[in-house]
N, C-alpha and C positions, 0 to 999 in steps of 0.2 A: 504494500500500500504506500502512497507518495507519504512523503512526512509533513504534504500540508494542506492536503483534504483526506475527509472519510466518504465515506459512500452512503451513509443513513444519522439521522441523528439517534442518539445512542445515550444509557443514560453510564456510567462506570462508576467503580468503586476501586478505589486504593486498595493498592495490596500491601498491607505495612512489613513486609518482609523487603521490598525494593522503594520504602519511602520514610523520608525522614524529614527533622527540623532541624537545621545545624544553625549555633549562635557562636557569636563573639563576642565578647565585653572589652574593656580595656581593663588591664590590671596594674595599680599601683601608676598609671599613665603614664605608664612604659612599653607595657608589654600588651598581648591582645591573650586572652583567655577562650579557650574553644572548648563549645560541647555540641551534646545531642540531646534530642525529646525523638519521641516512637509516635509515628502519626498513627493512631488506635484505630481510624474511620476515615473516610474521607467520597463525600459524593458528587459526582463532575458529571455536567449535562454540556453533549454540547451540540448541534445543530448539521443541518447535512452541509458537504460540502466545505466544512471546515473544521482545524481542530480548535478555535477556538472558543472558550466554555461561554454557555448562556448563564451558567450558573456554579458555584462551588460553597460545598459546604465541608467541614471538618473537624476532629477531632484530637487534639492531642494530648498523650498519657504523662499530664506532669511530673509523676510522681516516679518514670522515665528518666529523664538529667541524669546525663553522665558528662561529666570532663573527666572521668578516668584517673581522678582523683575523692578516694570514698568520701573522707573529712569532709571536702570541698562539697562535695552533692550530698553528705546529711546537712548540711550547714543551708543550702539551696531549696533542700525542703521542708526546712525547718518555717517560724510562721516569720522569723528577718525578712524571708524570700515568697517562695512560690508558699508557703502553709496548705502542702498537699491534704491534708487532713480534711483542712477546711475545703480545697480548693482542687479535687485531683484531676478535672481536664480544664483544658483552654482550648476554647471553640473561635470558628470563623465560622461567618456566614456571607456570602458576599449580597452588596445592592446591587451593583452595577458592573459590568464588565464593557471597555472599549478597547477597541484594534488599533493596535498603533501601525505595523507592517507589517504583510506579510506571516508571520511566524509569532511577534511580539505583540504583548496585550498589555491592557492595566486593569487587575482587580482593585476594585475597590469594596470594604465591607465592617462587619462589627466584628472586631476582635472583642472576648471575653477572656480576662486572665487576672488571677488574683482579686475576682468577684467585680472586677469595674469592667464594664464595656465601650471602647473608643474606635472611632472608624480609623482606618489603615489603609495604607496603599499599595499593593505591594504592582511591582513589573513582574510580569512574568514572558514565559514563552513554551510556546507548542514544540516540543523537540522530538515526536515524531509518532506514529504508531507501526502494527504490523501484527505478526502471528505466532504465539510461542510454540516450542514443542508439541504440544499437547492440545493446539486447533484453538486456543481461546486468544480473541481481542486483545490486542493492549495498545496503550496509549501512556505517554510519556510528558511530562510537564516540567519546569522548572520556573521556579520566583523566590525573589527580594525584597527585603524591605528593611528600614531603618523606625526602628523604637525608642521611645523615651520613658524605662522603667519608670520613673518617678511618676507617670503622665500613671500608670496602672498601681500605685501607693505602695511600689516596691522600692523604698527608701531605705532602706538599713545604707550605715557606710562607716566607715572608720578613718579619722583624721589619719595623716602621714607626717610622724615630727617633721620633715624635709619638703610639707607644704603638701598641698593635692586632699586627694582621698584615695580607698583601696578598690573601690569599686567604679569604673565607668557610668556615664549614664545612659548612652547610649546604646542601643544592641543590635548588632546587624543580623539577621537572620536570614538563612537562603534554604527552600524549600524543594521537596525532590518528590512528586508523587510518580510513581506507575501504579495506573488503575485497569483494572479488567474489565470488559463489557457484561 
């Protein structure tokens, strides 16, 4: 199948074994700190003729987080951060989707995370679909976007005698769905 039409519109579902949410923070404002969240759900409609989505909705398993440092991700799901207890997924739902070219879109929608809900932006792009081993669908997506923890009341921080703080505010996040039909 071309990687930038479908032949029927189609509704799919991620398969969280080939999808993820990876973040960045800044650390000590030096350094960039990386993890991962388990996207739990995820459901893409998208229209004939193109891969791009009319619609996306999601799911991801907070309580997930790894930087591959333990301390680091009980500390992350402790209630400082994500208080998975209180809080264990963070949802998307998008309003609106536009086409920028070709291949590239812009979602726009309500992220839910740490109980507050704020719209987001993210770019994303259609990268491509086709047929696995085994005769089923798939379809392949990628997107970005830049956060402002503080904007969702995830404030914890700790001064640096040498100025700054330990935590960024910022968090870049780059998204990887393969969905099956």
């Amino acid at each position: 199948m071309h990687p930038q039409t479908l032949e029927a519109a189609a509704i799919w579902q991620a398969d969280p074994s080939h999808s993820s949410a990876d973040f960045s923070v800044r650390h000590m404002m030096i350094a960039k700190v990386r993890g991962t969240l388990r996207v739990s759900a995820a459901t893409i409609e998208t229209k004939a003729g193109s891969g791009i989505p009319s619609s996306v909705q999601a799911t991801i398993d907070a309580a997930s987080i790894s930087t591959r440092e333990p301390d680091r991700d009980t500390h992350l799901r402790s209630a400082d951060f994500l208080d998975v207890e209180r809080y264990p997924t963070i949802a998307f739902r998008s309003t609106r989707v536009s086409a920028k070219n070709g291949t590239e879109f812009t979602v726009i929608g309500d992220l839910t995370l740490h109980g507050v809900t704020r719209e987001v932006e993210l770019d994303a792009e259609f990268e491509g679909s086709g047929k696995d081993p085994w005769g089923k669908e798939r379809i392949a997506y990628g997107a970005t976007a830049k956060l402002n923890r503080k904007d969702f009341g995830l404030a914890w921080n700790q001064a640096l005698e040498t100025g700054g703080v330990l935590v960024g505010d910022q968090i870049h996040i780059t998204l990887t769905i393969e969905a099956v039909k």
